[in-house]
SENUGU-585984 format. One record per residue (C-alpha): residue in three letters; x negated, z negated, y negated. Coordinates in steps of 0.2 Angstrom, whole numbers, padded with zeros to 4 digits, always signed. Example, Ala and Ser with C-alpha at 12.3 -4.5 7.8 and 13.67 -1.06 7.14 Angstrom:
// SENUGU-585984
ALA-0062-0039+0022 SER-0068-0036+0005 
// end
This chain:
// SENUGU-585984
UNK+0035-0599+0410 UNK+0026-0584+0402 UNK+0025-0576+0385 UNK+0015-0566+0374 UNK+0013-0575+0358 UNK+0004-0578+0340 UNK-0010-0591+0345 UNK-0005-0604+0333 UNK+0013-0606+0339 UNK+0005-0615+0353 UNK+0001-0629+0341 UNK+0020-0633+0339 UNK+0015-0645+0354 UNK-0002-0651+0346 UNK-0009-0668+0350 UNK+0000-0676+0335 UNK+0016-0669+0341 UNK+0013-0675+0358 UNK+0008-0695+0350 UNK+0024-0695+0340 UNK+0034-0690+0356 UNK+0024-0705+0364 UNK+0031-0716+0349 UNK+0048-0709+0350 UNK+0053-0711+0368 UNK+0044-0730+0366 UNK+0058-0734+0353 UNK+0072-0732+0365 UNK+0063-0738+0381 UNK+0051-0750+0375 UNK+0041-0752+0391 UNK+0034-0733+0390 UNK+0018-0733+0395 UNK+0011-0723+0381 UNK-0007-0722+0384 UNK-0004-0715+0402 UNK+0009-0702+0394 UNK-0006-0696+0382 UNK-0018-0695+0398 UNK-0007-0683+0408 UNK-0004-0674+0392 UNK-0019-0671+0382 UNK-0030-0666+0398 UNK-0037-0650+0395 UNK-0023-0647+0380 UNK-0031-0633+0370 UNK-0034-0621+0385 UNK-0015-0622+0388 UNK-0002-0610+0381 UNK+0015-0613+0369 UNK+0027-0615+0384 UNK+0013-0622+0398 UNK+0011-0636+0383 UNK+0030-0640+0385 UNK+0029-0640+0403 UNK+0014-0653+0403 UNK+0025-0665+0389 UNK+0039-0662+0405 UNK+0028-0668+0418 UNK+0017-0681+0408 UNK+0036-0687+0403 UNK+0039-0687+0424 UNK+0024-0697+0426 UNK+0030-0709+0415 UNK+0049-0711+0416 UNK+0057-0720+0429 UNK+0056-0712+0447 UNK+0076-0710+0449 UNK+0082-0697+0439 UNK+0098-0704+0432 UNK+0087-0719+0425 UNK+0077-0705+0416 UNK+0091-0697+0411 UNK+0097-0711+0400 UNK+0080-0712+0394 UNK+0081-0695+0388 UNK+0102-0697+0381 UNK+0096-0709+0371 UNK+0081-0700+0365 UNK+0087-0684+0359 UNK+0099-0689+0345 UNK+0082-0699+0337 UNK+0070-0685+0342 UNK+0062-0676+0328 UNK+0070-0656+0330 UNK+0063-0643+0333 UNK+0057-0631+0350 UNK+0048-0646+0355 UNK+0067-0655+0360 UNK+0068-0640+0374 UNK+0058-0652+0382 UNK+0072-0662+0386 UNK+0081-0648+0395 UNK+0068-0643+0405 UNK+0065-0660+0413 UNK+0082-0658+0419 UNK+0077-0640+0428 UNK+0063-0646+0437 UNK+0068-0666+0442 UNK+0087-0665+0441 UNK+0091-0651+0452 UNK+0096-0663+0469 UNK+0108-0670+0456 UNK+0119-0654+0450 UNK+0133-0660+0441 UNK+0124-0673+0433 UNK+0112-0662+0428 UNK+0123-0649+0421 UNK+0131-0661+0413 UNK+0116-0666+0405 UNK+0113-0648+0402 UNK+0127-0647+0391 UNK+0123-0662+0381 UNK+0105-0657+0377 UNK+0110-0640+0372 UNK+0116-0648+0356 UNK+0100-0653+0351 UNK+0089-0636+0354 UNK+0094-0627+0369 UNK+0096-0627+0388 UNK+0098-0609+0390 UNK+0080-0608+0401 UNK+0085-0625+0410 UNK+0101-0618+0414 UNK+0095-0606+0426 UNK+0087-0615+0439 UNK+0104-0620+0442 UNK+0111-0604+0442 UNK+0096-0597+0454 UNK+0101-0613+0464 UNK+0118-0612+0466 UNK+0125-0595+0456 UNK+0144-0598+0461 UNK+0145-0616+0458 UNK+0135-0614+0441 UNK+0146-0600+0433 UNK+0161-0610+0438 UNK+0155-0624+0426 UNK+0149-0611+0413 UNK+0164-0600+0411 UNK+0171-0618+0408 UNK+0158-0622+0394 UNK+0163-0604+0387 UNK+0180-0612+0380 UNK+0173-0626+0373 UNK+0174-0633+0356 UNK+0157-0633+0352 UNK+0146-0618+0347 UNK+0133-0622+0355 UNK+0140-0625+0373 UNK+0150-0610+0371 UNK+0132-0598+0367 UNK+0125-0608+0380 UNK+0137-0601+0393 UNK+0133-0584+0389 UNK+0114-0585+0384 UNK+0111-0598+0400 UNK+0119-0582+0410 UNK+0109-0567+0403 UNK+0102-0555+0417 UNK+0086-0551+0408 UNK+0080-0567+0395 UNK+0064-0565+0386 UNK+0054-0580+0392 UNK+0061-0583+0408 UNK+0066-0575+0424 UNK+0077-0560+0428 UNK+0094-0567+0437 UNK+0094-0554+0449 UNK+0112-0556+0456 UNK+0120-0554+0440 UNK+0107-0538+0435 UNK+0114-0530+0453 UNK+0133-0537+0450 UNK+0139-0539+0431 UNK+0155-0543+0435 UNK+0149-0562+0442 UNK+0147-0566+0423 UNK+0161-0557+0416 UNK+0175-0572+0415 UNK+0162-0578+0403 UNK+0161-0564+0391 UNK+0178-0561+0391 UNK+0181-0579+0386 UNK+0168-0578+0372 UNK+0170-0559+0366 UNK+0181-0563+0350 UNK+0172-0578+0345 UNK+0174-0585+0329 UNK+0155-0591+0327 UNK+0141-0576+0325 UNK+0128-0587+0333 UNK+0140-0584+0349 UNK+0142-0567+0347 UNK+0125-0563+0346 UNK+0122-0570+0362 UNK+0138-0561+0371 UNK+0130-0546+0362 UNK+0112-0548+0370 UNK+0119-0550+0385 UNK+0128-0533+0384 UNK+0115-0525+0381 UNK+0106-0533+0393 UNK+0117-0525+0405 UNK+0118-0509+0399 UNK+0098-0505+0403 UNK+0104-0505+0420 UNK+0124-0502+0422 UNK+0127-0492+0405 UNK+0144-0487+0412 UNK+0150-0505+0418 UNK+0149-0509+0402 UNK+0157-0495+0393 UNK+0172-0496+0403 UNK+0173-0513+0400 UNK+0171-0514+0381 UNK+0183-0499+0381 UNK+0197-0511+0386 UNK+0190-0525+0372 UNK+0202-0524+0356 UNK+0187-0517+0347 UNK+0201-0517+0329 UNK+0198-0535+0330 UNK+0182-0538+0318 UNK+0173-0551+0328 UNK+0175-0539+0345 UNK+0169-0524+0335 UNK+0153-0532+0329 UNK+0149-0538+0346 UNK+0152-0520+0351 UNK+0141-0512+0340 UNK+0127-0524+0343 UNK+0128-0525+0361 UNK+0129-0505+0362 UNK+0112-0504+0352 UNK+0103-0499+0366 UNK+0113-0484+0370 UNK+0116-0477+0353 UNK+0099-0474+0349 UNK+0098-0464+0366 UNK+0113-0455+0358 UNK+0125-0460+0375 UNK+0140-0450+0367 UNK+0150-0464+0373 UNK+0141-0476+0363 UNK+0145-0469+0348 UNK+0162-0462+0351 UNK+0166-0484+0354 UNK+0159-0485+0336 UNK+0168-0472+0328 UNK+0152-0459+0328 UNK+0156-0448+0344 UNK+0156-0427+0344 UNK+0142-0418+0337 UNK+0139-0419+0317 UNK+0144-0407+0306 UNK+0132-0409+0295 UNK+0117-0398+0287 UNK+0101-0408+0283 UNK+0086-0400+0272 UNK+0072-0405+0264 UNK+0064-0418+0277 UNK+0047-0419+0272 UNK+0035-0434+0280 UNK+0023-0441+0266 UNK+0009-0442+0267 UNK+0005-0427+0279 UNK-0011-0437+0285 UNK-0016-0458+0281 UNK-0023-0471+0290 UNK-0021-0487+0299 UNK-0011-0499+0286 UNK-0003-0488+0274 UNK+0013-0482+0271 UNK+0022-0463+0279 UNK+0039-0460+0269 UNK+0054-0450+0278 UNK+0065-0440+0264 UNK+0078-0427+0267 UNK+0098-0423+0260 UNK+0112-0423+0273 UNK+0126-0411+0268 UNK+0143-0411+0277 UNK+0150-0395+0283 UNK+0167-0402+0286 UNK+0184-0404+0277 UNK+0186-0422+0285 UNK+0175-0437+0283 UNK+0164-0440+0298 UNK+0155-0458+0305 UNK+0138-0455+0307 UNK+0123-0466+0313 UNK+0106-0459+0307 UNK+0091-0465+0316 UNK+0074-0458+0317 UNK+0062-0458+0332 UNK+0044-0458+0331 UNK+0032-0455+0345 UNK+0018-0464+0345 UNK+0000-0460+0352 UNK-0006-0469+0364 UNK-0023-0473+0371 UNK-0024-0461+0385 UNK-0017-0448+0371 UNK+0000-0443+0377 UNK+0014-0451+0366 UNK+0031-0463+0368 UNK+0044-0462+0359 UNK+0053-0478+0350 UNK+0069-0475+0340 UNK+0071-0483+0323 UNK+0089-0488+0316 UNK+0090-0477+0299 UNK+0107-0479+0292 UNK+0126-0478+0298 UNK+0139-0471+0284 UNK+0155-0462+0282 UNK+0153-0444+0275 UNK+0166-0439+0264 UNK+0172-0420+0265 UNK+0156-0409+0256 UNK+0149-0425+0253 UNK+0129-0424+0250 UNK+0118-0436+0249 UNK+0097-0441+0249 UNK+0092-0451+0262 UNK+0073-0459+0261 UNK+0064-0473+0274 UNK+0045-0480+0271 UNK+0035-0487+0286 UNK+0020-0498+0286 UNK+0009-0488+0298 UNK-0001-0504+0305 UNK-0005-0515+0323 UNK+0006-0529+0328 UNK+0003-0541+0344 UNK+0017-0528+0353 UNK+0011-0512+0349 UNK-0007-0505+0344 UNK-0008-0489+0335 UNK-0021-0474+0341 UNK-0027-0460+0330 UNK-0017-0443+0330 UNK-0001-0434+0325 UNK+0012-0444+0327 UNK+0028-0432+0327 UNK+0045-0439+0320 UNK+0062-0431+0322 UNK+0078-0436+0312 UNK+0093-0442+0324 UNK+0112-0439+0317 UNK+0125-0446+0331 UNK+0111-0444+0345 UNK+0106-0425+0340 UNK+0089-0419+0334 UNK+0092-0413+0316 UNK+0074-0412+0309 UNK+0057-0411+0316 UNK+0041-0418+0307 UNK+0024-0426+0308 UNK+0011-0434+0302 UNK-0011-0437+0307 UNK-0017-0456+0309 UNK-0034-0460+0309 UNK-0038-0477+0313 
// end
């Protein structure tokens, strides 16, 4: 497990949290060898990482849970309705992925249980790198369960691209192997599914754009729950301004529109302040038109050539000879994923994928 985080979510898994797991697991199996559990666990604690710190609670647990895994496995049942909640009950999953996979369907059984209680959406794909057939066959089950969580589970578990974990790469080279699932899921009454069936659309489109374009093209996107996973799971592809993107919303064909007076302000600031984006968007047309308005700003970057990143602006229905003002204020400043470097940073305006307005502004740093 790898993942670039804030230093101090590590400490989710401090040394308290690893002495009140110890006093937790004693509850329900009272012959836990506690003191044995903190030794494998504490060793060397604050060199560790967030998620290497949940896969030493995993194997301090494994030093100090029964050797047969179903005998650890109760163990664990038992545990997880009592355990304090949190990310630190993932642990419980992902003692599953790496002890339980010569026992498959108890595992994804167990799988299913645990999700309940945090998620078993990385645990879930060992068994699917495992065994991809016989693991979807048991998902796209779970995709028509009555729980919420199970249900997210089969499509988050399934995702080709997952931050934290490993790409699946048969499902990256062939969509299709999880579509049953989506299909199930892609009306879903609960917006924690939908997200998920979303994000894995999108996931999708970085690599097959058109697989999913022709499949959400046979969705019922009238249906509201559909339409929003639609939209979301487009995302990608309607800030490139994919025509077909934006026609599934409701946003195809070129705007006719007029927009004036874009001014960027300040023309020139530094690191930590504010750049402004203003201008009025005039339609030229005697019908009303769907438009999504983004803006893209391309960055400097250390070697001095640029990248560009779209930003979502606004979406809106302009009436006939409607006008209206438009304004957007950034917070120019670093973040842990991307550092800023001094020099002009251009900014063009974005309606329905096409460049309306062209602009800048000089960072120093």
């Amino acid at each position: 497990m790898t993942v670039t985080e804030n230093p101090a979510l590590k400490e989710i898994f401090n040394e308290a949290r690893f002495r009140l797991a110890a006093r937790e697991v004693k509850a329900v199996h009272p012959s836990f060898d506690t003191r044995r559990f903190l030794k494998v666990a504490l060793a060397d604690l604050e060199t560790l990482s967030l998620m290497q710190r949940l896969r030493r609670m995993t194997h301090a647990l494994h030093a100090t849970l029964p050797e047969d895994f179903s005998e650890a496995l109760s163990i664990l049942r038992a545990l997880a309705p009592n355990m304090q909640q949190g990310f630190s009950t993932l642990v419980l999953p992902d003692y599953v992925g790496q002890y339980g996979r010569d026992d498959f369907e108890l595992s994804m059984d167990a799988l299913k249980y645990f999700t309940g209680f945090g998620s078993s959406e990385f645990a879930v794909r060992e068994f699917l790198r495992q065994d991809l057939k016989r693991a979807l066959a048991i998902m796209k089950v779970w995709s028509r369960d009555e729980s919420d969580h199970v249900r997210r589970l089969a499509s988050e578990g399934s995702r080709p691209r997952l931050p934290w974990s490993f790409r699946l790469d048969a499902i990256m080279a062939d969509p299709a192997l999880a579509a049953p699932i989506l299909e199930n899921l892609r009306a879903d009454p609960s917006l924690y599914v939908r997200k998920s069936v979303a994000n894995h659309l999108n996931d999708v489109t970085k690599v097959h754009p058109e697989w999913v374009l022709d499949r959400l093209k046979t969705w019922p996107i009238d249906q509201a729950h559909t339409a929003w996973i639609a939209k979301r799971a487009l995302r990608s592809l309607i800030k490139d301004g994919n025509g077909r993107a934006l026609a599934l919303i409701g946003a195809g064909g070129a705007p006719e529109v007029k927009l004036s007076k874009f001014i960027v302000s300040p023309a020139a600031l530094t690191l930590g302040e504010r750049v402004t984006l203003s201008f009025e968007l005039a339609s030229k047309s005697d019908e009303s038109q769907r438009l999504v308005i983004d803006y893209r700003m391309h960055y400097v970057k250390k070697s001095g050539a640029t990248a560009a990143k779209v930003f979502k602006l606004k979406e809106l229905t302009l009436d006939a000879r409607q006008r209206v003002s438009i304004e957007r204020t950034q917070n120019i400043r670093d973040f842990t994923t991307r550092v800023h470097y001094a020099g002009r940073h251009d900014v063009e305006i974005l309606v329905n994928g096409v460049c309306m307005a062209k602009g800048y502004f000089d960072l120093t740093c």
